[in-house]
N, C-alpha and C positions, 0 to 999 in steps of 0.2 A: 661291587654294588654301588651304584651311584644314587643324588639325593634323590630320585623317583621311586625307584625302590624303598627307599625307607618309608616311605611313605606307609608301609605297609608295618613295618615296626609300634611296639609301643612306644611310648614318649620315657624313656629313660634319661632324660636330663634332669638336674635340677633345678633350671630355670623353665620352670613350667608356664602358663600361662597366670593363672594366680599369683606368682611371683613376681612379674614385671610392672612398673608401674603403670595404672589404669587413668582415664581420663580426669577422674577427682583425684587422684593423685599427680595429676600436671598441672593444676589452676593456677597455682602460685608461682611455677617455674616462671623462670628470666628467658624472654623471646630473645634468638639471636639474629633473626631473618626472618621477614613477613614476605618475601616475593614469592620463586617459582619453587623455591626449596623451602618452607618453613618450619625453622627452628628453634625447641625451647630447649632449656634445662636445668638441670633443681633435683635436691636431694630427694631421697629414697631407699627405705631398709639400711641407712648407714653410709650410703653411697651415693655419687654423682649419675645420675641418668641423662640420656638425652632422647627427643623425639620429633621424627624431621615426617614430613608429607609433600609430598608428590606428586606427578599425576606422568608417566612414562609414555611415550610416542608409540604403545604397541600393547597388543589383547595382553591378557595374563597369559594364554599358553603359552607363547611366548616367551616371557620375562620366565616362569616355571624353567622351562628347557635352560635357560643363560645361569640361571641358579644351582639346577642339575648337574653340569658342565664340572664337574671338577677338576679335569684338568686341566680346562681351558680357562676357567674362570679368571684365574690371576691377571691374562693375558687384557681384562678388560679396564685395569684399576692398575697404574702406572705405581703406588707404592708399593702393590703386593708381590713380594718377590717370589713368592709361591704358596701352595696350598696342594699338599699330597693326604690321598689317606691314609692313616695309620692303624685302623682296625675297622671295624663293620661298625656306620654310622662314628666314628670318631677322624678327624681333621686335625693336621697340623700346620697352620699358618703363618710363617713370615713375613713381618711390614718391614719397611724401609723406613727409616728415620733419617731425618736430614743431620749433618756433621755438626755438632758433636756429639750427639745423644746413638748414644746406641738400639740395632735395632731390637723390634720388640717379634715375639713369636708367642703363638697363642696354640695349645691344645685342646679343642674340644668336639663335644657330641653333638648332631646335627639330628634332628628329626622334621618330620612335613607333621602336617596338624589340616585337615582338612573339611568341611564344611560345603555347605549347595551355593554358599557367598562366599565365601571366602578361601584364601589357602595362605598358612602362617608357615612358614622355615624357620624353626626358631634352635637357639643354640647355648650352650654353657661350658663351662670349663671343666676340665676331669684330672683328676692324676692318673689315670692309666690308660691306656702302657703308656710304660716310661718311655720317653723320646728325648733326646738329646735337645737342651737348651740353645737356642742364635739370639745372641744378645742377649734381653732380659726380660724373662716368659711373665707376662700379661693370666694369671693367677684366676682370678676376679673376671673373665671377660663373660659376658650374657648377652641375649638379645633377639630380635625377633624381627623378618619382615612379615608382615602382612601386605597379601597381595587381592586387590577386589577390582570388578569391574569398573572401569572410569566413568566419568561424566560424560564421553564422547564415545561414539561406536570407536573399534579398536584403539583404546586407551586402557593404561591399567592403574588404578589409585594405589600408590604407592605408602603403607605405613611404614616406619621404620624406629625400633626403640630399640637405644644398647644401654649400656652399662659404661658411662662415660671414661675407666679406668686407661692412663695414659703411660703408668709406670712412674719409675723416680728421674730426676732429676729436670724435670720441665719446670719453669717459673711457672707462679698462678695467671700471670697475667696472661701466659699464651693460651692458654687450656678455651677457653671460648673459641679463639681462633682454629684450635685444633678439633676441634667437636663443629664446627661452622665445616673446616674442610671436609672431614670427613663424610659429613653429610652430602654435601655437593660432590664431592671425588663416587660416592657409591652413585647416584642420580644419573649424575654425568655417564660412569662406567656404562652403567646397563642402557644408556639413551643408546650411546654410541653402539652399543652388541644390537640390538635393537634396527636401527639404524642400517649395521654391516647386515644385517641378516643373520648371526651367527646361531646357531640352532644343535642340537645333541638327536634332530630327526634323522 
């Protein structure tokens, strides 16, 4: 089953849409980047959030298909060491952390959320099944792209909110820097899939 199919699932995560922070709940967040990637963030429900915008070199069906892609996904984001599925609609993800922090792996449920404007991939953390831990599993992870028509014929306005959670051992100061990357690292990834042409047609 790949994420197009789910599409067809109910929303069985628990980060739903009600539960990610909403526009009034960004006003007060700290801008990290105002250019091609714009980046805030600021707490929320007890936690660090972030929320980057976009606008991608290519229609939504498109960028859909690059998202769908799970095996190939990894292949577009240079820290992702992988991303296999582990049951129907649930994902187990390996990032790369740079030496000495070890890396981080994330388990979760992927669902599509769909609309006549819009189309959201949004995702959350689970305990089940158990999967063997790489490195230090990322508990707390959430989030959501939102994917809408661009400002330019084949372009697609990219939303993007996670759940800024980075694990232990980072200082505070890098934590902006690492929520900056990441932001740019996913933009980047899908320009480039984009770009290649890479498609699940």
């Amino acid at each position: 089953m790949d994420f197009v199919q789910m599409a067809l699932m109910p929303l069985i995560m628990a980060g739903s849409a009600q539960e990610l922070p909403g526009v009034a709940e960004r006003t007060e967040w700290k801008s990290l980047h105002k250019g091609e990637v714009a980046v805030v963030c600021g707490p929320f429900a007890e936690a660090m959030w972030c929320h980057a915008e976009a606008v991608l070199p290519g229609p939504r069906s498109e960028v859909q298909a690059l998202l769908a892609d799970v095996e190939g996904i990894a292949e577009l984001f240079p820290r992702m060491r992988s991303m296999t599925q582990v049951d129907a609609g649930v994902m187990h993800q390996v990032i790369d952390y740079p030496f000495p922090y070890d890396d981080r792996d994330i388990v979760a449920s992927f669902s599509w959320q769909r609309t006549a404007n819009a189309d959201a991939l949004m995702w959350a953390s689970v305990g089940e099944p158990a999967v063997p831990t790489v490195g230090v599993r990322l508990d707390g992870a959430a989030g959501r792209f939102e994917l809408r028509d661009g400002p330019r014929a084949g372009t697609t306005a990219l939303a993007y909110t996670w759940r800024g959670e980075l694990g232990p051992g980072l200082p505070d100061w890098v934590r902006p820097y690492a929520w900056r990357a990441q932001a740019d690292e996913v933009v980047e990834g899908l320009s480039r899939g984009l770009h290649a042409g890479i498609s699940t047609d």
